[in-house]
C-alpha positions in Angstrom: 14.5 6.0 3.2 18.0 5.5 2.8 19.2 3.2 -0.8 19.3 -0.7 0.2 23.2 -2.2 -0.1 21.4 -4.5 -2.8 18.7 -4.7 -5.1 16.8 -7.1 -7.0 14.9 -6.6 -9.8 11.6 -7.9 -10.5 9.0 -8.2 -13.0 5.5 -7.6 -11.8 2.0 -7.2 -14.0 -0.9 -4.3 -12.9 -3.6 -3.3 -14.4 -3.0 -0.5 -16.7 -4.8 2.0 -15.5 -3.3 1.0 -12.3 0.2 1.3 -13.8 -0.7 4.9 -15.4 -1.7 6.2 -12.4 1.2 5.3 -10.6 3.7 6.6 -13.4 1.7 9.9 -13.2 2.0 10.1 -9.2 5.4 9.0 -9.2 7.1 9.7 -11.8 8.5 8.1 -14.8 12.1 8.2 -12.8 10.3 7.4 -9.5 8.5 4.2 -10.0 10.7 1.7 -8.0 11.0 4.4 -5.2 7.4 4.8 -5.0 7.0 1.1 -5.1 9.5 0.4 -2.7 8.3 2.8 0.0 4.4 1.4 -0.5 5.8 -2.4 -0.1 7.3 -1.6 2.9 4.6 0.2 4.7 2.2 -2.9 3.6 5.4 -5.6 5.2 4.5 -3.5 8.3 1.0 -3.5 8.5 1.7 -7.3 7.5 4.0 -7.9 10.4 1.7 -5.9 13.0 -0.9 -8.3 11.9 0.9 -11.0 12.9 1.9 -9.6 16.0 -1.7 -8.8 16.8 -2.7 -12.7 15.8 0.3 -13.5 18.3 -1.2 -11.7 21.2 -4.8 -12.5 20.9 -3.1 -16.6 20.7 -1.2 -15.9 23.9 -3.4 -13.7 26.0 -6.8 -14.3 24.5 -9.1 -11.8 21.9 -9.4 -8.0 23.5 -12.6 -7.9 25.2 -15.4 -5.3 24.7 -14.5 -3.5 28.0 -10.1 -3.4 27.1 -11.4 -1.7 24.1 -13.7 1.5 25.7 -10.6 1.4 27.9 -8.3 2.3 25.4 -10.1 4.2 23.1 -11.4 6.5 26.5 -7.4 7.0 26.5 -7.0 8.0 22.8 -8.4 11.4 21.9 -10.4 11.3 19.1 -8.7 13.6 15.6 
């Protein structure tokens, strides 16, 4: 992930065992990184939630069959 033209900074309050944990996986130099990178994964789980709310609005909820469909098409790991 490439450093953003500008930053803000903000203030947020976690738990602490929350906050020690991430410290010890990320670092004491790291933190923002760490958080950054975590807040952008959840924006695009966000965003694909929309999307997905979108779709089942336009075209209807996936039906039973759709789904065997495309998980017959997905190998399983």
């Amino acid at each position: 992930m490439s450093e953003p033209a500008h930053t803000d900074k903000l203030s947020v309050t976690i738990p602490a065992d929350l906050a020690d944990e991430l410290r010890s996986r990320a670092g004491r130099g790291n933190v923002s990184a760490y958080v950054t990178q975590a807040l952008v994964r959840q924006l695009e789980h966000d965003r694909l939630g929309d999307l997905l709310a979108e779709l089942a609005e336009v075209h209807g909820p996936v039906t039973d069959e759709e789904l065997a469909r495309a998980r017959a098409e997905w190998p399983e790991r």
